[in-house]
C-alpha positions as CSV (number, residue, x, y, z in Angstrom):
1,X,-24.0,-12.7,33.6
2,X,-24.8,-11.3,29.9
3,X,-27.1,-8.9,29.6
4,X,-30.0,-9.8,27.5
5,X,-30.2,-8.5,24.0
6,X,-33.0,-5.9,23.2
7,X,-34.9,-6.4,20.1
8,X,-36.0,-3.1,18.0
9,X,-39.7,-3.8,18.8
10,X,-39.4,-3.6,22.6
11,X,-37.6,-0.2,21.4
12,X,-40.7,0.6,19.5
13,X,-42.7,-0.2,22.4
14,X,-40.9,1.7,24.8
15,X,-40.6,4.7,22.6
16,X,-44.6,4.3,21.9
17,X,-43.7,4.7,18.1
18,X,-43.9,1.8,15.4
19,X,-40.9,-0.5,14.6
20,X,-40.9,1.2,10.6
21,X,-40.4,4.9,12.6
22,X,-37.7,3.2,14.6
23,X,-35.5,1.4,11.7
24,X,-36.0,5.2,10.3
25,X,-34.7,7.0,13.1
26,X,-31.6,3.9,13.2
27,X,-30.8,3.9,9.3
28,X,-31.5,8.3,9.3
29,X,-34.0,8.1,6.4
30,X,-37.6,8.6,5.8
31,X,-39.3,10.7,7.5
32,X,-40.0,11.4,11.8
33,X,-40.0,14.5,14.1
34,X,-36.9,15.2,15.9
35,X,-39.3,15.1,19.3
36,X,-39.2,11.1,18.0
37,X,-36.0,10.9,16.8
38,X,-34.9,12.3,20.1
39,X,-36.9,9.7,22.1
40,X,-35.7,7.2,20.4
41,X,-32.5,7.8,20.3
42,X,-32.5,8.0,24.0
43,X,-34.5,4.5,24.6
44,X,-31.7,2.7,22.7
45,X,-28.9,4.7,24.6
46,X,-31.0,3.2,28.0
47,X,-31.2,-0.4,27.1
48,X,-27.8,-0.5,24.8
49,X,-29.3,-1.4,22.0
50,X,-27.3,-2.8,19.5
51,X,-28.3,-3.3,15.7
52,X,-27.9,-6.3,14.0
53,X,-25.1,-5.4,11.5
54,X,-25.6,-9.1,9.2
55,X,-29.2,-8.5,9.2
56,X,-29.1,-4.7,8.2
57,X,-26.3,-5.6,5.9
58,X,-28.6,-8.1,4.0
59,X,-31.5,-5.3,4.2
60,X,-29.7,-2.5,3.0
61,X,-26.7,-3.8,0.4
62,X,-24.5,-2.2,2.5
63,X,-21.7,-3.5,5.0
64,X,-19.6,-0.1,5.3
65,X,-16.8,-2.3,5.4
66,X,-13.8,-1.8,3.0
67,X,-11.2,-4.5,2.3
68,X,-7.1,-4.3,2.5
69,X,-5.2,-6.8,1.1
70,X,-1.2,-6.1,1.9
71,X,1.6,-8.4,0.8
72,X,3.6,-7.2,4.4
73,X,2.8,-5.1,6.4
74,X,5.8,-5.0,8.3
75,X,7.0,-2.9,5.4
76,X,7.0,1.0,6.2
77,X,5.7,1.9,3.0
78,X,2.7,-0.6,2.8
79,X,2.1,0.2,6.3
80,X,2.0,3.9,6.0
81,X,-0.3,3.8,2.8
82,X,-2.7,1.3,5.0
83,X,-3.2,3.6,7.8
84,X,-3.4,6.6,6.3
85,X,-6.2,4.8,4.0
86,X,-8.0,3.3,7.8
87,X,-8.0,6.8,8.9
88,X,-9.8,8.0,5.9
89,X,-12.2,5.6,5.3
90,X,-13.2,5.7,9.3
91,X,-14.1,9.0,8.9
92,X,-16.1,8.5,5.7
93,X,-17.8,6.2,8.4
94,X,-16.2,3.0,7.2
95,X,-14.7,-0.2,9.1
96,X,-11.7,-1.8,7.4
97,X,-10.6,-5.3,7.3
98,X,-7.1,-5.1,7.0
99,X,-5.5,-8.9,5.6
100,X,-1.5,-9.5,5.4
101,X,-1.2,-11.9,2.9
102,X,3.0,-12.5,3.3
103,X,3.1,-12.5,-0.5
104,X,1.1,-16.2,-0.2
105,X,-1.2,-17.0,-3.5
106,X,-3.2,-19.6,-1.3
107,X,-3.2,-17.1,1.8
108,X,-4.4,-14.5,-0.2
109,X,-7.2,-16.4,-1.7
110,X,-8.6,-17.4,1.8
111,X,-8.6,-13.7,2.6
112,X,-10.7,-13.2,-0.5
113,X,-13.3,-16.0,0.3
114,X,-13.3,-14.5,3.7
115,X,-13.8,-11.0,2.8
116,X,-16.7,-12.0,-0.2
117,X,-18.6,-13.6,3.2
118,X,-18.3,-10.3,5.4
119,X,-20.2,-8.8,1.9
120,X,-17.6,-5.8,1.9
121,X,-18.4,-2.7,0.2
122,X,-15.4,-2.7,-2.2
123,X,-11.5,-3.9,-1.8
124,X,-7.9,-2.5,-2.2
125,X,-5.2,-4.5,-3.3
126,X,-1.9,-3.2,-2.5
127,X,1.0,-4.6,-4.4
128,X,1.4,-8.7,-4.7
129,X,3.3,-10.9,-6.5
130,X,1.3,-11.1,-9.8
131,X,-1.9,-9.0,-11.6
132,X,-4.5,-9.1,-9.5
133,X,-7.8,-11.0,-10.8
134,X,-9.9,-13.4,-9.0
135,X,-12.9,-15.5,-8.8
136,X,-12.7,-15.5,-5.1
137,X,-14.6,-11.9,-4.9
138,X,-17.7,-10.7,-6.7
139,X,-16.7,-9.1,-10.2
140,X,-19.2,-6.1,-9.4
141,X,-17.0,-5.7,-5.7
142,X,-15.8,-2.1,-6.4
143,X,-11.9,-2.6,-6.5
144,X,-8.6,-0.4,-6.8
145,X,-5.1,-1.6,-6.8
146,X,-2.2,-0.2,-5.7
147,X,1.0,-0.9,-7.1
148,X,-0.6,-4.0,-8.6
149,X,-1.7,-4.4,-12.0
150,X,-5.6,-6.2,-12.5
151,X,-6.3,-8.4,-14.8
152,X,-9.5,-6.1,-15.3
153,X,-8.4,-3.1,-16.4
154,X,-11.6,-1.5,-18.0
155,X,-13.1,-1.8,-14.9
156,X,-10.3,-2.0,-12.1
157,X,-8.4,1.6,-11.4
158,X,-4.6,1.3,-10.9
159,X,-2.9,3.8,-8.6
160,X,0.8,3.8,-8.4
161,X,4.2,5.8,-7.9
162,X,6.0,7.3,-10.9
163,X,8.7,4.4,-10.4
164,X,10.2,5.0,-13.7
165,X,11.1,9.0,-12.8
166,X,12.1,7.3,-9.3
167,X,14.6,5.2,-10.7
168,X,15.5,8.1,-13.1
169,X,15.9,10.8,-10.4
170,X,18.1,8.5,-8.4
171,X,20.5,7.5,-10.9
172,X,20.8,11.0,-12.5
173,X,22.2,12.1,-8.9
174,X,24.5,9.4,-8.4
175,X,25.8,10.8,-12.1
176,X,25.3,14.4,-10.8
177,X,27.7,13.4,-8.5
178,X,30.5,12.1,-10.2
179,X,29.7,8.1,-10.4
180,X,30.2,6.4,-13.7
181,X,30.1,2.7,-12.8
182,X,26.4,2.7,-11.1
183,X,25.7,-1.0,-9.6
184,X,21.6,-1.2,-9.4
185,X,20.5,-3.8,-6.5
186,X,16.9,-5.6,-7.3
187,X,15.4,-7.6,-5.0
188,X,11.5,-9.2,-6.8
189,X,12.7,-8.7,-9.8
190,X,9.2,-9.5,-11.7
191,X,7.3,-6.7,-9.8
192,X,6.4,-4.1,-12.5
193,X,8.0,-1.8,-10.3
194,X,10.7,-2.9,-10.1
195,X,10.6,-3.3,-14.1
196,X,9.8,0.4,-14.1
197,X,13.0,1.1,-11.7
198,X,15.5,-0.5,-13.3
199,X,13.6,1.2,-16.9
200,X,14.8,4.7,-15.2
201,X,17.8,3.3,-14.1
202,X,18.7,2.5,-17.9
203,X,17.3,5.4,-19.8
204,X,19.3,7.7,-17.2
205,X,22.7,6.1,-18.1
206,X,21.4,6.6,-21.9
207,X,20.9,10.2,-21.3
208,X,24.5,10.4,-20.0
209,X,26.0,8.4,-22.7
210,X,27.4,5.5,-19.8
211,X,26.9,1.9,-21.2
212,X,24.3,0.0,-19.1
213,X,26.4,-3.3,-18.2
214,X,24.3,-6.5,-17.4
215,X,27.1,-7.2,-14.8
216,X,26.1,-4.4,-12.5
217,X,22.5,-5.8,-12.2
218,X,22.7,-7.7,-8.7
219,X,19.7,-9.8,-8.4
220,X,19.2,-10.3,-4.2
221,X,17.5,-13.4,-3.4
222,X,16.8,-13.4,0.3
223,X,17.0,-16.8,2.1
224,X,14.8,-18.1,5.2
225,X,15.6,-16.2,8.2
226,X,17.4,-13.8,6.1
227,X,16.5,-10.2,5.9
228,X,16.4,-8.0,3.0
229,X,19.4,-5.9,4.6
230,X,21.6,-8.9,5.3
231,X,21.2,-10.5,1.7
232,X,21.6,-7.7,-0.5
233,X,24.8,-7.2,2.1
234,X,26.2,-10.3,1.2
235,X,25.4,-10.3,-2.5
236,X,27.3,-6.9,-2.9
237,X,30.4,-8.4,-1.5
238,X,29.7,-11.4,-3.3
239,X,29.7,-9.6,-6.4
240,X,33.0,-7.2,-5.7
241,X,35.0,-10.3,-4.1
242,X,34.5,-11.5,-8.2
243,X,36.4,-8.5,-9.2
244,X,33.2,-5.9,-9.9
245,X,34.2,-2.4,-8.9
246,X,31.6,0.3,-8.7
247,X,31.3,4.3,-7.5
248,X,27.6,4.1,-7.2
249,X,24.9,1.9,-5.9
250,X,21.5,2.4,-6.8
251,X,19.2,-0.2,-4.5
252,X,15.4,-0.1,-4.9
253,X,14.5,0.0,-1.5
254,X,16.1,1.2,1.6
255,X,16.7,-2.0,3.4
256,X,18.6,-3.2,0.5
257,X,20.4,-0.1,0.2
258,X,21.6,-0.1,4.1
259,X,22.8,-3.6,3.2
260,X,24.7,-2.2,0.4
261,X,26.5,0.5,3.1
262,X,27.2,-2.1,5.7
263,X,29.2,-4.1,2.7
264,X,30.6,-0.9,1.9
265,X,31.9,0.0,5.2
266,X,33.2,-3.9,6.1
267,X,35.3,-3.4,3.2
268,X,36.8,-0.4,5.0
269,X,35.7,2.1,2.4
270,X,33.3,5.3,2.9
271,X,30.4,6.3,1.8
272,X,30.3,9.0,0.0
273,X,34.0,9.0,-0.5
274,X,34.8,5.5,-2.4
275,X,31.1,4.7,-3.3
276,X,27.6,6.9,-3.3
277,X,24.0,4.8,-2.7
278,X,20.9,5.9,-3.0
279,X,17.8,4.0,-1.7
280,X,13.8,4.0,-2.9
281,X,10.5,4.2,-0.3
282,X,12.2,7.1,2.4
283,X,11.8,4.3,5.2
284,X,12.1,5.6,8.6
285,X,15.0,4.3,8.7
286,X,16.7,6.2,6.2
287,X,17.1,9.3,8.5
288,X,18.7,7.4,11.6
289,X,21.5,4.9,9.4
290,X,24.4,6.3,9.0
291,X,25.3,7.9,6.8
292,X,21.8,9.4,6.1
293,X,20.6,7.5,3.1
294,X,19.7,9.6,0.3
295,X,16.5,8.1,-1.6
296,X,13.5,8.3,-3.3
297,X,10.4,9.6,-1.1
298,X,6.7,8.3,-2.3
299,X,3.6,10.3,-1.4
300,X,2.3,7.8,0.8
301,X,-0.9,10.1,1.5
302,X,-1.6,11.4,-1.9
303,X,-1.9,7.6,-2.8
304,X,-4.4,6.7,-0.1
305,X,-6.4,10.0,-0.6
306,X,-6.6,9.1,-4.4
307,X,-7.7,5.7,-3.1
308,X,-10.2,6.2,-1.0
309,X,-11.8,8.6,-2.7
310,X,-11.9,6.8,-6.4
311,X,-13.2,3.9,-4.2
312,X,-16.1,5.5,-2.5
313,X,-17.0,6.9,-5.6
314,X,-17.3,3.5,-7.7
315,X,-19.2,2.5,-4.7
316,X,-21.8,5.4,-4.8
317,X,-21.5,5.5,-8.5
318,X,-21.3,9.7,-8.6
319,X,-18.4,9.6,-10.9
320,X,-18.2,7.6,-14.4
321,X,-15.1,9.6,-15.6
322,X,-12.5,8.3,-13.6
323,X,-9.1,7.7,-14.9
324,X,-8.2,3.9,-14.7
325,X,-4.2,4.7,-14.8
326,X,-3.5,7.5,-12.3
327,X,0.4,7.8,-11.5
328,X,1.9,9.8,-8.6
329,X,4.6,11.7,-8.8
330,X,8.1,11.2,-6.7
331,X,10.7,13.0,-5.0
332,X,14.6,12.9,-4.6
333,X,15.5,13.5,-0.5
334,X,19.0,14.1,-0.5
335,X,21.1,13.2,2.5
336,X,24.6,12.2,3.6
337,X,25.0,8.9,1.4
338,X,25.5,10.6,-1.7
């Protein structure tokens, strides 16, 4: 049998104080005597009072409630950012919706409409296929993006990896190492970063005087029931069946780039002997294939800390001087693979 709801004046009544002292005591402002705040506090505990959360969400312009959008979240790096951004935000005293959007325009969009009804607080976008801008969420909706460029940029802040100095780094140690024929493998070729990576990519052959040859751009496109792994896997040894030969692979992400050593290695060459790769993201994974995969390592928690706090403070409006471009530096890991 469910037990019957308590309104806040029976708590009133039973802590012999008015239902304004009570809504004080709930929301912590105004003023009361901790002898009443005490009582109170102890009625609702007795008759598990709950608050309305729509109702003092209308009252008070407040929800506490922070949106996610995330293109996968079965990927390690959008899944690592996300918690790490929950975990923050819950102790800020926040609730998150998080919304996995699988890179869907009309999916995405329904998450919006959804999240505009819960009245949230303010959203982060993370990633997505193009710049983010919609009429689906308030335009006042405090926002920051991640790895996704807005639309509205004078009021939107962007937060995102150096990818450029990532695509740079890895290159330049594939080069440190000996390689001269550097294959780059791109999977969402239209993502600015990826634009960015393949940016490094090129300005680090420049810096070493090798010619940047279109041929050695291997564009991955990943079929239905495919994985990333498997395609960029076949499109390697698609490519070198046609005659291609390379001492390098640069992928820009891990799962392509263990994709790129299992093509290696069914060719019976080695890695690093015949041919060095380097990955992007320092997945997991990238300790535990073998070899080791050397790559490029984001600051997953630097990102959600600069986040969550440019978020809560566009939603308590204490700072006007934020920078709307903030970019995060990168790191080499160097393993076995190179």
């Amino acid at each position: 049998m469910n037990q019957r709801k308590v309104s806040i004046k029976e708590i009133a009544e039973l802590s012999g104080v008015s239902v304004a002292t009570v809504s004080r005591v709930i929301n912590n402002n105004g003023r009361f005597s901790e002898e009443t705040r005490k009582k109170v506090l102890q009625v609702i505990k007795d008759t598990h009072y709950e608050t309305n959360n729509i109702a003092k969400s209308l009252r008070m312009k407040k929800s506490n409630t922070i949106g996610i959008l995330v293109p996968d979240i079965s990927n390690s790096f959008f899944a690592n950012v996300v918690q790490e951004i929950e975990s923050i935000l819950f102790k800020k005293g926040y609730s998150t919706i998080i919304c996995n959007t699988d890179r869907n325009e009309e999916k995405e969009e329904a998450y919006l409409r959804m999240l505009e009804g819960k009245m949230i607080d303010g959203l982060i976008v993370i990633s997505g296929v193009k710049e983010f801008g919609s009429t689906a969420i308030n335009k006042k909706t405090p926002l920051i993006c991640i790895d996704r460029k807005p639309k509205d940029t004078k009021s939107t802040i962007l937060i995102e990896s150096d990818h450029y100095q990532g695509g740079f780094l890895a290159t330049e140690e594939l080069i440190s190492k000996g390689c001269h024929n550097i294959a780059i493998i791109i999977h969402r070729d239209f993502l600015s970063s990826s634009k960015e990576r393949l940016l490094g990519y090129q300005n680090a052959l420049k810096k070493y005087q090798i010619p940047f040859k279109e041929e050695n751009v291997i564009h991955v496109t990943v079929e239905e029931k495919m994985s990333r792994t498997e395609a960029a896997k076949a499109a390697l040894l698609q490519k070198i069946s046609e005659g291609y030969q390379f001492d390098g692979v640069f992928a820009l992400n891990d799962r392509l780039a263990i994709g790129a050593i299992h093509a290696i290695l069914d060719l019976g060459k080695k890695v690093p002997e015949d041919i060095k790769v380097v990955g992007f993201d320092n997945d997991p994974i990238s300790k535990y294939c073998y070899p080791c995969l050397t790559t490029i390592r984001q600051d997953n928690m630097l990102i959600a800390e600069q986040a969550c706090e440019n978020l809560l403070a566009l939603i308590d409006g204490t700072r006007k001087d934020m920078k709307k471009h903030q970019v995060i530096p990168v790191t080499l890991v160097s393993r076995a693979s190179t």
